[in-house]
C-alpha positions as CSV (number, residue, x, y, z in Angstrom):
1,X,21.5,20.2,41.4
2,X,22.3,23.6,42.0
3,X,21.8,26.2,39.1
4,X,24.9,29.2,37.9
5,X,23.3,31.5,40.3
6,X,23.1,29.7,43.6
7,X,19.7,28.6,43.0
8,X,18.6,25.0,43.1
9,X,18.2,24.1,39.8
10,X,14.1,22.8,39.1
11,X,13.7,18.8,38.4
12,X,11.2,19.4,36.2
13,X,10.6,20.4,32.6
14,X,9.1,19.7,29.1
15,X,7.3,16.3,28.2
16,X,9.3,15.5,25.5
17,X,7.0,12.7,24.0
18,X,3.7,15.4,24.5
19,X,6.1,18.2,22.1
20,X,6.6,15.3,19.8
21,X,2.4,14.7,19.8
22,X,1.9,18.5,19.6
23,X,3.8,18.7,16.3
24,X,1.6,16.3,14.3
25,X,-1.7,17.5,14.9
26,X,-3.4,19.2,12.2
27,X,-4.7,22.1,15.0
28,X,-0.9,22.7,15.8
29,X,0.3,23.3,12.1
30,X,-3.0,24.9,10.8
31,X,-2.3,27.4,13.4
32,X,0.9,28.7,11.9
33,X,-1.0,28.8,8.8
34,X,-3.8,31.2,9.9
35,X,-0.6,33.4,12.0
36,X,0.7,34.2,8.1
37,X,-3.0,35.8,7.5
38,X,-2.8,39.9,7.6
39,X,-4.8,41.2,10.2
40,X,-5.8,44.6,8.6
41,X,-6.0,42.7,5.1
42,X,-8.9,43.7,2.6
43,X,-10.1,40.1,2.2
44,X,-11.8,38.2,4.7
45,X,-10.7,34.9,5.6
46,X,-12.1,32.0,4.1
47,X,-11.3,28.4,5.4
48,X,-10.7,25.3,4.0
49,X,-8.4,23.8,6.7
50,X,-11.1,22.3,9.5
51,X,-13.9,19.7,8.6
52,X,-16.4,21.8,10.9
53,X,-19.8,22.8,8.5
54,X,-21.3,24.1,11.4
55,X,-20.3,27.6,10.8
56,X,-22.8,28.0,8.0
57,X,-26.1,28.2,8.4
58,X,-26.8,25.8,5.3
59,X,-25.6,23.3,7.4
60,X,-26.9,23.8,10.7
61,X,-28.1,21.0,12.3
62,X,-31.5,19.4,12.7
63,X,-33.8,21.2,14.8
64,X,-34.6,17.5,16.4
65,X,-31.3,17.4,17.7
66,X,-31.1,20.6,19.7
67,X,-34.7,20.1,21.1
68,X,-33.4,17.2,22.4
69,X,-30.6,18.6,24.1
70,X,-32.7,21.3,25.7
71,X,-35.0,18.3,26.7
72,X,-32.6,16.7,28.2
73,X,-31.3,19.9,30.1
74,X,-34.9,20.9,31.5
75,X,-35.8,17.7,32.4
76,X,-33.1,17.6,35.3
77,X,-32.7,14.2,35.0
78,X,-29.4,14.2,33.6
79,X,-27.2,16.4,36.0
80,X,-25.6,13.5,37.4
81,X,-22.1,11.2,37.2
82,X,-22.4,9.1,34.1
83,X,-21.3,5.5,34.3
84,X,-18.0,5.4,33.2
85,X,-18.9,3.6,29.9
86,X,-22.3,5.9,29.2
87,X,-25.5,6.0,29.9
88,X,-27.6,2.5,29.7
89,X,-30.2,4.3,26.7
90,X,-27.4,5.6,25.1
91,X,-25.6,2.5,24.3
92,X,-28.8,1.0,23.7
93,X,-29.2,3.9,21.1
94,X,-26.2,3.6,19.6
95,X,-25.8,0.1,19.4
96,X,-29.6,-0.3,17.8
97,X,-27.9,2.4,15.1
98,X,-25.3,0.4,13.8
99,X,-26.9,-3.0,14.2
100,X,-29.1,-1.8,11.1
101,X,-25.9,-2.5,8.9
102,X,-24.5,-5.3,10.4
103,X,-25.5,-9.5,9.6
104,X,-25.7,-9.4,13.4
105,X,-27.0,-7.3,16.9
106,X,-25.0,-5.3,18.6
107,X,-25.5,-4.9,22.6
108,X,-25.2,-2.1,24.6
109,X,-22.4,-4.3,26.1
110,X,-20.6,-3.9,23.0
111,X,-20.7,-0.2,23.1
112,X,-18.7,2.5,25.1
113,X,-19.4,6.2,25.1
114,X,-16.6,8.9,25.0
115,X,-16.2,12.3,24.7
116,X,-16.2,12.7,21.0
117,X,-14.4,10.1,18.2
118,X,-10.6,11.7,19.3
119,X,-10.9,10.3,22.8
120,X,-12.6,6.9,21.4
121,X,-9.0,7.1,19.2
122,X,-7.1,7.8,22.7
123,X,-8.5,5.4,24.2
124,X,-8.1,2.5,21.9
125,X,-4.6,3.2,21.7
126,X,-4.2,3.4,25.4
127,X,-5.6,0.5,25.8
128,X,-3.4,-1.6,22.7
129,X,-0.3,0.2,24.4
130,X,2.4,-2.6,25.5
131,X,6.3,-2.2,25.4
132,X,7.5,-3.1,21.9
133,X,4.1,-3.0,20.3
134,X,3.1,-1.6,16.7
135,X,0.1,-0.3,14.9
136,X,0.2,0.1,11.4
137,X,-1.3,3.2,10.3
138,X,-2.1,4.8,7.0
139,X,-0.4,7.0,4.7
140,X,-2.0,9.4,4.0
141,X,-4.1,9.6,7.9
142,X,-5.5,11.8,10.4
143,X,-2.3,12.1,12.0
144,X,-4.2,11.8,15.9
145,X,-3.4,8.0,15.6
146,X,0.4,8.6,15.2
147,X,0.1,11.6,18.0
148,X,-1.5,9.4,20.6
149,X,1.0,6.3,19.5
150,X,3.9,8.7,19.9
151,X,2.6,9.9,23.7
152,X,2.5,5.7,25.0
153,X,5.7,5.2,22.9
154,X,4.5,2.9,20.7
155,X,5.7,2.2,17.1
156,X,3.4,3.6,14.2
157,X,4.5,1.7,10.8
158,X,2.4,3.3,7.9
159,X,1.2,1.5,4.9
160,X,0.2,3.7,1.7
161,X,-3.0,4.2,0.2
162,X,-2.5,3.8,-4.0
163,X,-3.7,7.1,-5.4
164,X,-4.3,5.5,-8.9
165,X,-6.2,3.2,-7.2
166,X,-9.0,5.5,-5.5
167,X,-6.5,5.1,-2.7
168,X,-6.8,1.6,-1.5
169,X,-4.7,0.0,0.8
170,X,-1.3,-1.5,-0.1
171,X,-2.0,-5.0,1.3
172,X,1.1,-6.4,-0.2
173,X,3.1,-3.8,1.9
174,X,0.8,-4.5,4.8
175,X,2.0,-7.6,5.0
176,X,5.4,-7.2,4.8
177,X,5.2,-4.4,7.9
178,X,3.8,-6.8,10.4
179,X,5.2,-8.8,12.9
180,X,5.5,-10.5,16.2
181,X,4.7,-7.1,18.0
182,X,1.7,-5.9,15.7
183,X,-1.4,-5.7,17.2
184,X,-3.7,-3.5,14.7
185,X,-4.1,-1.9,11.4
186,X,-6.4,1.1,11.4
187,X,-8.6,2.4,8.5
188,X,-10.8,5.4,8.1
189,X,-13.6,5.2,6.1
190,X,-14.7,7.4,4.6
191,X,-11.7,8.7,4.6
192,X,-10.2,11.6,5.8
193,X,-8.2,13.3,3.7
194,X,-8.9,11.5,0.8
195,X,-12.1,11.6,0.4
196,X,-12.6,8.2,-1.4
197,X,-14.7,5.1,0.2
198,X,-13.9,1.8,0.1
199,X,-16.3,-0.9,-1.7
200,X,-16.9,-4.1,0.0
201,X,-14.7,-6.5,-1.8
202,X,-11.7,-4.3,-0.7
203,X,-12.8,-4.2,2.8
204,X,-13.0,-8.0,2.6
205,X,-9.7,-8.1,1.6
206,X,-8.1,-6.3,4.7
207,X,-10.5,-8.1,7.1
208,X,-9.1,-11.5,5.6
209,X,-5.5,-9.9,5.9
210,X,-5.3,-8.9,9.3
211,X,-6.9,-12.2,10.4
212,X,-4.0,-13.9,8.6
213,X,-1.9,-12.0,10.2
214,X,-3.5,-12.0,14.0
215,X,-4.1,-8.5,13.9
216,X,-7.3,-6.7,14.8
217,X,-8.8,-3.7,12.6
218,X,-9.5,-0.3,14.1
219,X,-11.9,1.6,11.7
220,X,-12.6,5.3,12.2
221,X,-16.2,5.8,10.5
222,X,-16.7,8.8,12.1
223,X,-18.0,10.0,8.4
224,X,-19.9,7.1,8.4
225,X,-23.2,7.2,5.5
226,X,-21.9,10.8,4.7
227,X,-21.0,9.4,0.7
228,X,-22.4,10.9,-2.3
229,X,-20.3,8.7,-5.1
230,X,-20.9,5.7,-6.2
231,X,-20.0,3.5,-4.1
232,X,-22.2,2.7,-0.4
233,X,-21.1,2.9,2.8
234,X,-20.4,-0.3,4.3
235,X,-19.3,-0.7,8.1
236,X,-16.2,-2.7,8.5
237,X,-18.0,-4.5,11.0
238,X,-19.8,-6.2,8.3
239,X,-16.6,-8.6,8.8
240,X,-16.5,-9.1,12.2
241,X,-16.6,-13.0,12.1
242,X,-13.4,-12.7,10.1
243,X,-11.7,-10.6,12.2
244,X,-12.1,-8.7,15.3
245,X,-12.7,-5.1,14.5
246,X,-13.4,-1.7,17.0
247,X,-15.5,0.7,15.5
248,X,-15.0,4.6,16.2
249,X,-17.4,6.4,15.6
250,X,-19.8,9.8,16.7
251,X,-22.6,12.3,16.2
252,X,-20.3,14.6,15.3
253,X,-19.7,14.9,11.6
254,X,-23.2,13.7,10.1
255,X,-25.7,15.5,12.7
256,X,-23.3,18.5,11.9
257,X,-22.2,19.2,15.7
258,X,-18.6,18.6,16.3
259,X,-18.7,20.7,19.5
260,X,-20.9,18.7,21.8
261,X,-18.2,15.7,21.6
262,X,-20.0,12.4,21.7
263,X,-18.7,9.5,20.3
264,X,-18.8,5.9,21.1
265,X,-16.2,2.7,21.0
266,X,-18.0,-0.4,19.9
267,X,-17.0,-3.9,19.8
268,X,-18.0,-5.4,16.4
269,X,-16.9,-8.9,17.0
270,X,-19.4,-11.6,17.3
271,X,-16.5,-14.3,18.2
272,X,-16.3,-12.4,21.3
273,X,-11.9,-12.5,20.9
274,X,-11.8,-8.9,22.0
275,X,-13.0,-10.4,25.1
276,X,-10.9,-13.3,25.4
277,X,-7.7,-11.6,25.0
278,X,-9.0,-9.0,27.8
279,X,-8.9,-5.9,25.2
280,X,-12.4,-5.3,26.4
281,X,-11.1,-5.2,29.9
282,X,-8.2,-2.7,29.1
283,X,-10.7,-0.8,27.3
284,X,-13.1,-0.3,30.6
285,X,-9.9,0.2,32.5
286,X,-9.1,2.7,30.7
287,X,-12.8,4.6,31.0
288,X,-12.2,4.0,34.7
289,X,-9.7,7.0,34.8
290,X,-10.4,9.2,32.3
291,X,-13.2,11.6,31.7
292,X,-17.1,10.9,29.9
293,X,-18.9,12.7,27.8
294,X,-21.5,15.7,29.4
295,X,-24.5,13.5,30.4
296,X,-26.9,15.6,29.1
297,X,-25.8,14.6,25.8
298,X,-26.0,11.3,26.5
299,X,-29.6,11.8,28.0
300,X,-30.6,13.2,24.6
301,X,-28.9,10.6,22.1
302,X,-31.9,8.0,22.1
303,X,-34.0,10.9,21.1
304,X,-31.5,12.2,18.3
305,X,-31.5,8.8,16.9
306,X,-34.9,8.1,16.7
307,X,-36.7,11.6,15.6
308,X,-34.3,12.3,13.4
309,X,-35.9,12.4,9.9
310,X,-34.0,10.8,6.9
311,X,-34.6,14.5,4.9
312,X,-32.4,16.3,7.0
313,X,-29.6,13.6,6.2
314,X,-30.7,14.1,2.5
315,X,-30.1,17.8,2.7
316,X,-26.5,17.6,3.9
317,X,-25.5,15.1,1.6
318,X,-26.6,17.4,-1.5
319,X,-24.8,19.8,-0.2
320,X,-21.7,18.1,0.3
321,X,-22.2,16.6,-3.1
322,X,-23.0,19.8,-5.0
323,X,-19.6,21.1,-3.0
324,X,-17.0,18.3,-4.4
325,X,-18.7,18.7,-7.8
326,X,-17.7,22.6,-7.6
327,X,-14.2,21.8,-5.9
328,X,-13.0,19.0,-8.1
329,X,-14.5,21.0,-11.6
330,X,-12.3,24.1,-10.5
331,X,-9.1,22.5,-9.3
332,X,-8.8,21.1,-13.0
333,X,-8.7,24.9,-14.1
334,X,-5.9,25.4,-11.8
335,X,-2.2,24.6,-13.6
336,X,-0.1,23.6,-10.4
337,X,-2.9,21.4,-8.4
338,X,-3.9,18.2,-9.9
339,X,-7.0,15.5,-8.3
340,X,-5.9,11.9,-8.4
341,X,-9.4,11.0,-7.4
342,X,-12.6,13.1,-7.5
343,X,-14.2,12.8,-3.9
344,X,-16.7,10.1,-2.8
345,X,-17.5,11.2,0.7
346,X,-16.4,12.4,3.6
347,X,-15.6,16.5,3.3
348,X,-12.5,16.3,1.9
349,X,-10.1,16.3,-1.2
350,X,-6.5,15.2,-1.6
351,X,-4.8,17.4,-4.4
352,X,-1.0,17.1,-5.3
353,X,1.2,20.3,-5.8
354,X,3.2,20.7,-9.2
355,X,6.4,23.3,-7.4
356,X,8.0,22.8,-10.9
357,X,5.2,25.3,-12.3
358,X,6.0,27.9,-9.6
359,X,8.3,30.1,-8.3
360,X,9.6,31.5,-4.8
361,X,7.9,28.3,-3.3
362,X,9.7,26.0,-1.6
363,X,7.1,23.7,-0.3
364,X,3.6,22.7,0.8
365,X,4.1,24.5,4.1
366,X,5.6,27.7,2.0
367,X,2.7,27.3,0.0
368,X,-0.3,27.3,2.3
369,X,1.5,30.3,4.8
370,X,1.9,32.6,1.4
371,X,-1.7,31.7,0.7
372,X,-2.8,33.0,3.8
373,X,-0.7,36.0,3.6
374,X,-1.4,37.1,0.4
375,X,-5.5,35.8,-0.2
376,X,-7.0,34.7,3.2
377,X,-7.0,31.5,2.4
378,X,-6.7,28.6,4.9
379,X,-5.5,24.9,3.4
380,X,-3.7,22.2,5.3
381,X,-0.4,21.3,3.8
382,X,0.1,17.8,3.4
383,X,2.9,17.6,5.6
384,X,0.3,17.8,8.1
385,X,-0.7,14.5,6.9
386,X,2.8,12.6,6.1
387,X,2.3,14.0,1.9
388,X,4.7,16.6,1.2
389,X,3.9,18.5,-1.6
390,X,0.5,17.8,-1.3
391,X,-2.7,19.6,-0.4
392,X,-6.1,18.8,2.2
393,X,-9.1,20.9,0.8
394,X,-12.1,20.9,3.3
395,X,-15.2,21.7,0.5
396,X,-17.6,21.6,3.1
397,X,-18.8,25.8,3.2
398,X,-21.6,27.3,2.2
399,X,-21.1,27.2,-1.5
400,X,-20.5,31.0,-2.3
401,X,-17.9,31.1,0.2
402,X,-16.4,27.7,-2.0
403,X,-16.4,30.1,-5.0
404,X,-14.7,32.9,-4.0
405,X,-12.3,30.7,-2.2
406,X,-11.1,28.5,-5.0
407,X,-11.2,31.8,-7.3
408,X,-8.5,33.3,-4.9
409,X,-6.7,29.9,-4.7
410,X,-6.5,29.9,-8.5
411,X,-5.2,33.9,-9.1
412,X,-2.6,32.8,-6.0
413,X,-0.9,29.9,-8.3
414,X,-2.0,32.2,-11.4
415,X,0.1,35.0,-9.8
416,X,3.4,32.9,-8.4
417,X,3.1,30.6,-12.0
418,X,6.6,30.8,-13.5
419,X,7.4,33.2,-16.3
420,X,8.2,30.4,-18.7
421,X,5.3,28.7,-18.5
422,X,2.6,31.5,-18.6
């Protein structure tokens, strides 16, 4: 190939499957959001966009966990290559964890260490990947799982989540999505962005679905036990024995430390099928190439696990519950934003936008970018998250910064409200 000027023209160029990824992730379109704030503006920025706490110093985390760390560090003992599936106490650690919850044990066998819960997703995925297959994701997600489907080419089919229901899954339309060439359903629980958690019956339900259908569950619990309504956490591996499920999982969201990025892939599936069918194998195959998790962190997990005392855990959750108490109490005062379902757990809320009640906005994009603009205020559109015309609220700030945040969201829709309504 030779270019107009005489030149040999390069023979290579843009991944177009990466540019498709890049485009759904939250990171990519919050970023446009926080480009529309003013950078001389008199108001400083508050966010609502990220589920990262850790900013504040209300929700710093537990002393326990960073003497650990600094243990591990001094003790030298950890400056090494890390098995590729993690550290032998870790897995022990994490597998003795989550057996607490389950009618059965968990081995360290069953558990695989990664560099936070996104790489546990990647992973996963990676290893499901196969010309022609499907996953069935859902509607409203974290749209990582159709990012990392859209980089190995594989089909993402999405199933809704009922609003009026505390947004449970559609099962009928589950059903009718699946075929030949579907090999999992995921869940995220709680979830993320809705906020709501689902009760055991209904988790019985999709565990009895998939196995009628031959599929296997992926749950994301990476806001595992972080629930402050009324109805518990409960692990979808409770339901192995119906169906084989891989948990996802980390320390990142209920220890409060989303930056040191260790999560964990575990097996909950007593039947052992996961092994049978070689999806274990895939999984290690995959852990062969890629890269682990520091192993200093690793070194201090058992610790982290063990010391850490339930009243930290206790503190957090009041917090977060104080903070969806003041988020969903406000949004009712606002005209244009309506709550389908006050939030259960997790740090998030899912609000639908009313355009009819405002002018000179054309969408939930529009919306958020003029936000930032005019108030310093950061929101996800739902876009991000396959809603249009819908809105992600992260509630979980230190509680002042909540205030004056949702005040400026409210004079925003106050302001743009139309004239015949006011």
């Amino acid at each position: 190939m030779v270019a107009e000027n005489g030149a040999k023209k390069w023979q290579f160029g843009l991944n177009e499957a990466l540019a498709v990824a890049g485009n759904l992730s939250i990171r990519g379109t919050l970023s446009k959001v926080i480009s529309c704030v003013e950078e001389v503006g008199p108001k400083p920025m508050v966010s609502f966009g990220n589920g990262d706490p850790s900013l504040f110093s209300c929700f710093r985390t537990t002393p326990i966990a960073e003497d650990a760390i600094v243990e591990a560090v001094r003790s030298a003992k950890h400056n090494h290559y890390s098995p590729f599936v993690g550290l032998l106490p870790a897995r022990q650690a994490v597998a003795e964890y989550l057996s607490k919850e389950l009618p059965y044990k968990l081995s360290p066998d069953d558990v695989f260490l990664t560099s936070g819960c996104q790489q546990a997703a990647e992973v996963v995925i990676t290893a499901l990947a196969r010309p022609g297959a499907n996953i069935l994701i859902p509607r409203p997600g974290f749209p990582l799982y159709e990012a990392r489907c859209a980089v190995h080419d594989v089909e993402i089919r999405r199933f809704n989540l009922i609003p009026e229901k505390k947004w449970e899954v559609d099962l009928d339309q589950v059903e009718q999505l699946t075929d030949a060439n579907t090999v999992a359903i995921v869940l995220i629980n709680p979830n993320n962005p809705c906020g709501n958690v689902y009760t055991y019956q209904h988790l019985e339900k999709i565990g009895k679905t998939a196995r009628k259908l031959g599929i296997m569950v992926i749950t994301d619990e990476v806001y595992g036990h972080m629930i402050f309504g009324n109805n518990p956490f409960i692990p979808m591996g409770v339901f192995g024995d119906i169906v084989p499920v891989i948990t996802l999982g980390s320390i990142s969201k209920r220890w409060v430390v989303p930056g040191w990025r260790l999560g964990w892939i575990v097996t909950t599936d007593p039947n052992g099928i996961l092994k049978k069918t070689k999806v274990v194998d895939s999984i290690k195959n995959y852990l062969a190439i890629t890269s682990d998790p520091a192993t200093f962190i690793q070194g201090a997990v058992p610790q982290i696990f063990e010391k850490t005392k339930d009243g930290f855990f206790s503190k957090i959750i009041h917090l977060l519950r104080e903070d969806a108490e003041t988020c969903f109490n406000k949004i009712k005062d606002i005209k244009c934003i309506t709550c389908p379902h006050k939030p259960e757990g997790s740090m998030f809320v899912l609000v639908k936008l009313d355009l009819s009640c405002l002018e000179d906005i054309s969408d939930d994009l529009d919306f958020c970018c003029k936000l930032a603009k005019e108030e310093s205020v950061i929101i996800c559109p739902g876009s991000a998250l396959d809603m249009k015309n819908w809105l992600r609220i992260t509630f979980a700030v230190e509680p002042a910064t909540l205030d004056v945040g949702l005040e400026r969201l409210k004079s925003f829709c106050q302001r743009h409200e139309k004239q015949s309504d006011k």
